[in-house]
C-alpha positions in Angstrom: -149.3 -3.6 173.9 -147.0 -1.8 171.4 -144.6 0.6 173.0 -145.7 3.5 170.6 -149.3 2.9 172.0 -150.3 4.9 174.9 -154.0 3.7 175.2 -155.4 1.2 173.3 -159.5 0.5 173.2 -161.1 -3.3 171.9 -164.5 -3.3 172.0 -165.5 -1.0 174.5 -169.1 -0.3 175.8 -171.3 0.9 178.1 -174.5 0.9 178.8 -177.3 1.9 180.8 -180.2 0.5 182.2 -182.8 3.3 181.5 -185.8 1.2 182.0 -189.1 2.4 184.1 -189.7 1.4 187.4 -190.1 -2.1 188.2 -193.6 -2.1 189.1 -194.6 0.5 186.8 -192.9 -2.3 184.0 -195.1 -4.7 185.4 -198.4 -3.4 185.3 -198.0 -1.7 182.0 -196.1 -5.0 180.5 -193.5 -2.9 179.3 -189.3 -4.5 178.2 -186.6 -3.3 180.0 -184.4 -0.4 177.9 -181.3 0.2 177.3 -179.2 2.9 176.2 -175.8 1.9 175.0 -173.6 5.2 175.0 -170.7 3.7 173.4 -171.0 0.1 172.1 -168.1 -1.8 170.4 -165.5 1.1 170.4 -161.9 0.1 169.6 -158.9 2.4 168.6 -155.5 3.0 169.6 -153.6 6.1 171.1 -150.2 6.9 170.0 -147.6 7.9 172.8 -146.7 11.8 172.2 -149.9 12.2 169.6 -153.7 14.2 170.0 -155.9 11.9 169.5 -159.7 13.5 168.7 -163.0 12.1 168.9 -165.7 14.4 167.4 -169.2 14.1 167.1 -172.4 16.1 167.7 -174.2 15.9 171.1 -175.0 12.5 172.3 -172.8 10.5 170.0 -171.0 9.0 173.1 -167.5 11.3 172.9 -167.9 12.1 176.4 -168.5 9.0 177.9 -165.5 7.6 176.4 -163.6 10.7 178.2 -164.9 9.5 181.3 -164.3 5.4 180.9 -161.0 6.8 180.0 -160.0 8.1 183.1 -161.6 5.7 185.5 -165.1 7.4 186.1 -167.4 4.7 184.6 -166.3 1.2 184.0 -167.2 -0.6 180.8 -170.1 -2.8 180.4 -168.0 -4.8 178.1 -164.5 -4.4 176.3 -161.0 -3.1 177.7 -158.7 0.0 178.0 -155.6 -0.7 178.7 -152.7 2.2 179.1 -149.0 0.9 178.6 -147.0 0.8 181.3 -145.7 4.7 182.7 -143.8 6.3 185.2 -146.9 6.0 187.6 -147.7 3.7 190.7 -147.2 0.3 189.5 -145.8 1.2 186.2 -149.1 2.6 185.4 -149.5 5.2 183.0 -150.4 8.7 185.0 -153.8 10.1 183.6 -156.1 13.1 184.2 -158.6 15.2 182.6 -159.2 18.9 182.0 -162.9 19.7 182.0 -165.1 21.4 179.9 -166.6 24.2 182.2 -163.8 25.8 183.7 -166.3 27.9 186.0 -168.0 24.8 187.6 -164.7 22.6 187.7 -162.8 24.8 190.2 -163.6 25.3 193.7 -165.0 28.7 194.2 -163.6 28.8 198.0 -160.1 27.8 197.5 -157.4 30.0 196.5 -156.1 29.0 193.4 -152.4 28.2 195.1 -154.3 25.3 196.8 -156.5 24.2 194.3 -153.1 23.5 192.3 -151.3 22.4 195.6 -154.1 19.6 196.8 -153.6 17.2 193.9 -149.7 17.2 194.3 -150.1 17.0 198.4 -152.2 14.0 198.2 -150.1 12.5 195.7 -147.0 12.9 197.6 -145.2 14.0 194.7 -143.6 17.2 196.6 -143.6 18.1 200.6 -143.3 21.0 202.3 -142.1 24.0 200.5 -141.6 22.8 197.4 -145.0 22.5 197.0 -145.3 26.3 197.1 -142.7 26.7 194.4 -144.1 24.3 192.2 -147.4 26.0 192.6 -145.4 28.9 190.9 -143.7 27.1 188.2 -146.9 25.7 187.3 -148.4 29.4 187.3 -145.6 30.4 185.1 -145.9 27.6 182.5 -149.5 28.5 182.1 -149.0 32.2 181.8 -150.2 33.6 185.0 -148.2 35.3 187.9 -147.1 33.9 190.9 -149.7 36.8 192.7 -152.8 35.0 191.2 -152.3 32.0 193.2 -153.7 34.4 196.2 -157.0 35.0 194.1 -160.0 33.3 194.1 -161.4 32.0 190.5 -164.2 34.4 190.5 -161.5 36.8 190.1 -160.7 35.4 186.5 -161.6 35.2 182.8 -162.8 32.0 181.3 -159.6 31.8 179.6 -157.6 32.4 182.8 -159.4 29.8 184.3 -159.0 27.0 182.1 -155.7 28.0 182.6 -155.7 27.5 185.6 -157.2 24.3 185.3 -154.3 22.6 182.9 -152.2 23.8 185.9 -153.7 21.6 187.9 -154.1 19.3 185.8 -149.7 19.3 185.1 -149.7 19.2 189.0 -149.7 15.1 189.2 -146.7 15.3 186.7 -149.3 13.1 183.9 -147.9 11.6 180.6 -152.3 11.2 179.3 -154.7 14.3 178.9 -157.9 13.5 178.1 -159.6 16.9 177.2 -163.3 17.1 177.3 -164.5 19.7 175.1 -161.5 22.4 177.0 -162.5 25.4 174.6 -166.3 25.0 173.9 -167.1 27.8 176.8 -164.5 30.1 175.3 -164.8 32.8 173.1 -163.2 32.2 169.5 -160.1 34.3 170.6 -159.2 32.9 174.0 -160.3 29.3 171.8 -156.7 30.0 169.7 -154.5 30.9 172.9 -155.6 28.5 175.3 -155.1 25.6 172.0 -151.5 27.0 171.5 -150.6 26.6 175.3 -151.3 23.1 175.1 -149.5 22.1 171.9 -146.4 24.0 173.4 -146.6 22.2 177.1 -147.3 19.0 175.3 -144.0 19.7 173.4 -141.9 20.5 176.4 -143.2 17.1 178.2 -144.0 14.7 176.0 -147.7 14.3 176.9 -150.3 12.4 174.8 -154.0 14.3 174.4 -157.4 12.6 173.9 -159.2 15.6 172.6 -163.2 15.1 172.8 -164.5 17.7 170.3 -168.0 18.8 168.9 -165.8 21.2 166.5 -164.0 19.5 163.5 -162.8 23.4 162.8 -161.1 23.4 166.4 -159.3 19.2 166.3 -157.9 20.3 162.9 -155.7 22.2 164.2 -154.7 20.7 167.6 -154.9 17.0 166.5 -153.2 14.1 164.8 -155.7 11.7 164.6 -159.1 11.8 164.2 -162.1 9.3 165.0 -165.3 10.4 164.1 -168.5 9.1 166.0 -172.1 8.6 165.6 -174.7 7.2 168.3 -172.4 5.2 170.5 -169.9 4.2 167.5 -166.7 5.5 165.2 -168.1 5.6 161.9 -164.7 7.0 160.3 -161.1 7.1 162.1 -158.3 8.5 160.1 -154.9 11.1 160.3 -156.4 14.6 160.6 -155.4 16.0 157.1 -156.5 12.6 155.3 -159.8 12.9 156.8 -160.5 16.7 155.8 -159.1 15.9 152.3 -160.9 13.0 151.0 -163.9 12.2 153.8 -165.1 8.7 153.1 -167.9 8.7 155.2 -171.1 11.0 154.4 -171.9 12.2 157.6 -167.9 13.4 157.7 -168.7 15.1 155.0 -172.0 16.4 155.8 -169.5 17.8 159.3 -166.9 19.1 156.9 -169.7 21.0 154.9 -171.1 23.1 158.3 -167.6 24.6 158.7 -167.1 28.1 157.3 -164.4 28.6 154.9 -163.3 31.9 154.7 -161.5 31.0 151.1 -164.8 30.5 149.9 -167.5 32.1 151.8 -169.9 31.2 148.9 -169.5 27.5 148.2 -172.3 25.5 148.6 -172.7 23.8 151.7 -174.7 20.8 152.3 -176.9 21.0 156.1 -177.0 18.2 158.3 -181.2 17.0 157.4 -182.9 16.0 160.7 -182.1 15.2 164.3 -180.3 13.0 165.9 -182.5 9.5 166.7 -182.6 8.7 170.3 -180.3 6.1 171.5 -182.6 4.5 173.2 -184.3 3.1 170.1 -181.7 3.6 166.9 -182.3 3.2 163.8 -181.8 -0.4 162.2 -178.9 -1.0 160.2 -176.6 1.9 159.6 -177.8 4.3 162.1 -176.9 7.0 160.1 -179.3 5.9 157.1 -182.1 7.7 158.3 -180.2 11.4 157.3 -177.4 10.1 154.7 -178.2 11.7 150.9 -177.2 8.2 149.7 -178.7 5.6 151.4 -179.8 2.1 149.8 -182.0 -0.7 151.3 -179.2 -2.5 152.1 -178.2 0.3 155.0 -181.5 -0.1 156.4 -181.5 -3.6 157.0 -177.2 -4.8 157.8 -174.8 -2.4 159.9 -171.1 -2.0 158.1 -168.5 -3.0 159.8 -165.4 -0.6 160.4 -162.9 -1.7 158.1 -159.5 -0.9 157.1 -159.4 0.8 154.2 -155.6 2.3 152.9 -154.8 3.3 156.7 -157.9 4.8 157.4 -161.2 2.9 158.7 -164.9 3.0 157.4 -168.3 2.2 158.1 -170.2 2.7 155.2 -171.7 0.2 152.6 -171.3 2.7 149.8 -168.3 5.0 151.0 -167.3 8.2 148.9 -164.7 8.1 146.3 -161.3 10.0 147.2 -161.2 13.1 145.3 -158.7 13.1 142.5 -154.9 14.8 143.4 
């Protein structure tokens, strides 16, 4: 792998065996099923960049947070991570959650939820395990005191805070950040994004950034992939993507974000639900809701391809606007 790459993806997928019971198959004659959460993902993570994958519920975002860190394993493909300061030369990894109420321990103090992950680690002993508890306090913007409390006596915000800190606590050079804002308010949204562009700064980390919220990665990422029922259906630099979309349901996601420039401006709704992924759509699997489908979507999916440093899945991809 290329030194600049911190994660690369070739193929990945995973799937799930969501079939009935044996028996009840039997009797009723019914095929096994299979949902395939992510199928035939690739993409590359610069080192020191936010990478974001968006997508609405269900589109497989998630799941690629999770193979990411080690918590499923892949039906098929690879993720490799360049070599790092880690065991082994491995490249040290960990994930901030998206609930910060249900990912802390409601019965620890906050000094040892932070402490546990660098005492089994080894990474300090003895005392200055306490005093990196507090730097890590600092750097988050909380007070050496708080590590007495419990998390019930915080904010939202002060616990997701609290959360990164443990997450810093293994020294990592890869976030992956599922959804870390969604349970925020708008305000707290802002701050807790800003802390993590500055502490990325001051160590060098690389971010996967799992979003539902184009409005939100704009701001906080480099890169963005865009996904649709278990695949990337557009992967491009942040501002390329929000100036000239290629891909109508990126610009159907574009459309459902307020602009306070121009409140007015017509804005095009995403039509009807997402199709289960247990039984997609042939073809494109977006054709059922895209304004501009043709037969041909319907019957042969697009491959991704490379298209002026940006990649495209789409048989009839929108023209880039004029400078």
């Amino acid at each position: 792998m290329h030194d600049d790459i911190a994660l690369k993806a070739s193929d990945l997928a995973l799937w799930f065996d969501a079939s009935e019971p044996w028996l009840v198959r039997m009797l009723g004659r019914k095929p096994k099923r299979t949902l395939k959460a992510v199928d035939g993902v690739s993409f590359a993570v610069p080192r020191g960049s936010t990478f974001a994958i968006v997508g609405e519920s269900g589109c497989g975002k998630s799941t690629i947070a999770r193979l990411a860190v080690g918590l499923y394993t892949p039906t098929n493909g690879s993720l490799t991570y360049s070599g790092g300061a880690g065991s082994g030369g491995r490249m040290r990894v960990q994930m901030i959650f998206q609930d910060p109420y249900a990912s802390l321990n409601p019965r620890w103090r906050v000094k040892d939820i932070i402490a546990e992950p660098i005492r089994e680690l080894g990474i300090r002993k003895g005392a200055a395990i306490g005093k990196r508890v507090d730097e890590l306090l600092g750097l988050v913007g909380l007070m050496r005191g708080d590590g007495e409390k419990y998390p019930h006596a915080f904010s939202g915000g002060q616990r997701q805070r609290i959360s990164i800190a443990r997450a810093l606590a293994t020294e990592p050079e890869f976030l992956v950040c599922d959804e870390p804002t969604s349970a925020l308010d708008v305000s707290v949204q802002a701050q807790i994004l800003n802390l993590m562009k500055e502490i990325q700064g001051q160590f060098h980390l690389t971010y996967m950034f799992i979003s539902h919220n184009l409005a939100v990665v704009r701001h906080a990422s480099d890169h963005i992939a865009v996904m649709y029922l278990g695949g990337i259906v557009e992967q491009a630099p942040t501002e390329q993507l929000f100036r000239n979309p290629r891909h109508p349901y990126t610009r159907l996601l574009i459309d459902t974000i307020p602009d306070l420039e121009a409140p007015n401006r017509q804005r095009k709704q995403l039509a009807g639900e997402v199709p289960s992924p247990l039984d997609p759509p042939s073809g494109c699997r977006f054709h059922p809701r895209c304004p501009q489908a043709q037969d041909i979507c319907k019957r042969v999916a697009p491959a991704l391809e490379e298209q002026n440093g940006r990649r495209v899945a789409c048989h009839f991809p929108l023209q880039p606007a004029t400078p």
